[in-house]
Each structure stands twice: as structure tokens, then as C-alpha cells.
N, C-alpha and C positions, 0 to 999 in steps of 0.2 A: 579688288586686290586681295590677293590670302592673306591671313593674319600668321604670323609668325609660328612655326611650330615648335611647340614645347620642349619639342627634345634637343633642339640648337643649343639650349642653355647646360646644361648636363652639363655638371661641374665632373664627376667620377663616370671612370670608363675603364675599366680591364683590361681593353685592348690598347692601352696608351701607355703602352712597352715598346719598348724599340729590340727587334730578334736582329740577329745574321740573315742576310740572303737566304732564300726559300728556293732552290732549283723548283720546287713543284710551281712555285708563283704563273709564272707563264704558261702553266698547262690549263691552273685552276682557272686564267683568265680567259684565255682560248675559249674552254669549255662554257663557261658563262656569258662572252660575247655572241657563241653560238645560237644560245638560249635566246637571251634577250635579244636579236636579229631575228631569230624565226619568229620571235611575238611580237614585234612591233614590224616588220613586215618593211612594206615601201617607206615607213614611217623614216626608221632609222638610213639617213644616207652613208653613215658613218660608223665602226665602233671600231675603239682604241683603247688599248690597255694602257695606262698612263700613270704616273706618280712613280713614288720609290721603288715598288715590288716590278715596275717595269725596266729597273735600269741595274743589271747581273752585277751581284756582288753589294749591292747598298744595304747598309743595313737600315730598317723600314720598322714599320708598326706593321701587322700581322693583320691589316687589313688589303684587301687587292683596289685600287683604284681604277675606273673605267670610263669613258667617256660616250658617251653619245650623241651624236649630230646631227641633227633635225632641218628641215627646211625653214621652220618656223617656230618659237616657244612655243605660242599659242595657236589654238585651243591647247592645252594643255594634256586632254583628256585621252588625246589620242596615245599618247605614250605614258601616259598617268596609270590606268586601268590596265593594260597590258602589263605595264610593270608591278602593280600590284599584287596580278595572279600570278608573277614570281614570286612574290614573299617581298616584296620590296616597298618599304614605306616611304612615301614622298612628306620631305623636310619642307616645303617654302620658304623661302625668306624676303620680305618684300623688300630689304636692302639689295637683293641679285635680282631684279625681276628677270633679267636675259642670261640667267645660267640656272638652274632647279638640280635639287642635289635628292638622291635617295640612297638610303640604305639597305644593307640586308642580311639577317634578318631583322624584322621591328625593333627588337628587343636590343638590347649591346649587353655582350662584345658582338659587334656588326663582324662579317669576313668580306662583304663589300659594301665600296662605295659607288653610287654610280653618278656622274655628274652629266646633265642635257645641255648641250649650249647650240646655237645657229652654228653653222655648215660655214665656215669661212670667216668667223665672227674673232674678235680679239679674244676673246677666250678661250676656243677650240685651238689659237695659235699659240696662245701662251703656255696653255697644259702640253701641246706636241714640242715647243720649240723646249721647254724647259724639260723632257726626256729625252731628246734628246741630246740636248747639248752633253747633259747626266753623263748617258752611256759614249758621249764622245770624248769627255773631259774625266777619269777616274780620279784625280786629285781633286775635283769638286765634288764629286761623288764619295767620296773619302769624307770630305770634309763635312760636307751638309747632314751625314751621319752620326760622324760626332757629335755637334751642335745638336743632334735630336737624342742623343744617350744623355750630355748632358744638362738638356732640360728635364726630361724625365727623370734621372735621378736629383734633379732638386724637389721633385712635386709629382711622386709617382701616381699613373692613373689621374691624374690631373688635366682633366680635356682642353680647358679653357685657360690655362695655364701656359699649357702646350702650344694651342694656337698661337694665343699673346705674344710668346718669348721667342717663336720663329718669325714671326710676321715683316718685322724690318729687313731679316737675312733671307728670308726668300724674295721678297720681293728687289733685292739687288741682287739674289740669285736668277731671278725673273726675266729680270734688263739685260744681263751680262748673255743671258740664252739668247732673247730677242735679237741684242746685237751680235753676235755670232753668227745667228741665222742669217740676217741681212749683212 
């Protein structure tokens, strides 16, 4: 099992602003789910642009979120090394083993994130149902923005801060999508 990597912990992040809607967002992901589909080949069953910068009008962190779905996490290596000659550093976290998160560039402020989960997997449904519901409901899209301006202005650039103080409101943001969906 991988050991945790170092960069999970990063208390400071630059990109842990909240901007206005990005019209370019949807191109910038386009173009990068293009990329990362041509390198991982038969690998990827799936790519989806997903999180805030997917749902027009939210205001977001200035990072693109992206999804990739696999037939299977492991071997790892097949979509690990591929993603790397993008520039993309793989995060492990042995609390996800069935979800693998990477960034990119190495370095932060990242301009994406790209998350792996199984092809049908509770995660792959909870990252689409909770976009969509986003761009079907604009007064929760409204709203789950606020909540992310004001966390950030109590603990600006504060990564782990940020997580922390959404973490209860997304995940009955989470539920409310799921039940929506069904």
C-alpha cells in the first residue's frame, strides 16, 4: 500500500481563492481531457469535467477538476506513468484506496486536479450526480459558493482549513444530489 504523500498535508496554497465563473473553464477542460484520453488510451473508459469550474456561473477556486474512470484502480501504473508525462503528480492516500487524486503542475498553485475512480463506482456517481444537480439547481450553486468565499476569507490560502470547514456542507450537499438523482 502507498504511503501517504506529502503534499496532502500543505497547510498554504495560493490557489485557495475563490474567483467568479471562468467562461474559459470548459474549454481549458476540454482541452486537457483530450490530452489525458489520448495518453492513457483504452485505459480511460471515461473523462469528465466535474467540480465547481463545471457548473456555468459558480464561483470556484481557479483550479479545473477532472475525473477519470478506469475499469479497475489497480495496477496503478497504467494510468500513473501516462499521467505523469503530462506533468501530473500522483497524491496517494491510503485512506482512498478506490479513488487516486493527481495534480498539475507538481508544484502549487495546481490549474488541475484530476481524480481516478472505477467506471460505475460510488464515487464516479457522486462526483457526476453532485454536477449535476449544481448546474440544475442555481440557488445551490449560489449558495455552496458563498460558503466557499466565506471560508476563505476567514483563513486565506488555507488548504486544510478549507477542506475542514466545507466538509459537513458538501457532504449533505452530496446526499441531496444523490437523492435528486434517484
Amino acid at each position: 500500500m502507498p504511503r501517504r504523500h506529502p503534499s496532502l498535508d500543505d497547510r498554504l496554497d495560493p490557489a485557495v481563492r475563490i474567483v467568479d465563473y471562468d467562461p474559459a473553464w470548459p474549454e481549458m477542460a476540454a482541452a486537457e481531457m483530450a490530452r489525458v484520453a489520448a495518453a492513457l488510451d483504452e485505459v480511460a473508459v471515461r473523462t469528465e469535467h466535474v467540480g465547481s469550474t463545471a457548473v456555468p456561473g459558480m464561483a470556484a477556486k481557479p483550479i479545473v477538476d477532472l475525473q477519470v474512470s478506469v475499469a479497475g484502480i489497480e495496477p496503478s501504473e497504467r494510468y500513473a506513468r501516462p499521467l505523469a508525462g503530462l506533468g501530473y503528480l500522483f497524491a496517494p492516500d491510503p485512506a482512498s484506496p478506490d479513488l487516486h487524486f493527481f495534480g498539475k503542475p507538481a508544484e502549487r498553485p495546481r490549474t488541475f486536479h484530476l481524480h481516478v475512480c472505477v467506471a460505475g463506482s460510488a464515487h464516479e456517481l457522486r462526483h457526476l450526480a453532485l454536477r449535476d444537480y449544481l448546474r440544475a439547481h442555481p440557488e445551490e450553486a449560489r449558495r455552496y459558493g458563498e460558503v466557499k468565499r466565506e471560508l476563505v476569507a476567514r483563513r486565506p490560502g488555507d488548504r486544510l482549513a478549507y477542506i475542514a470547514g466545507k466538509a459537513d456542507y458538501v457532504a449533505a450537499l452530496e446526499r441531496r444530489a444523490l437523492d435528486w438523482l434517484n
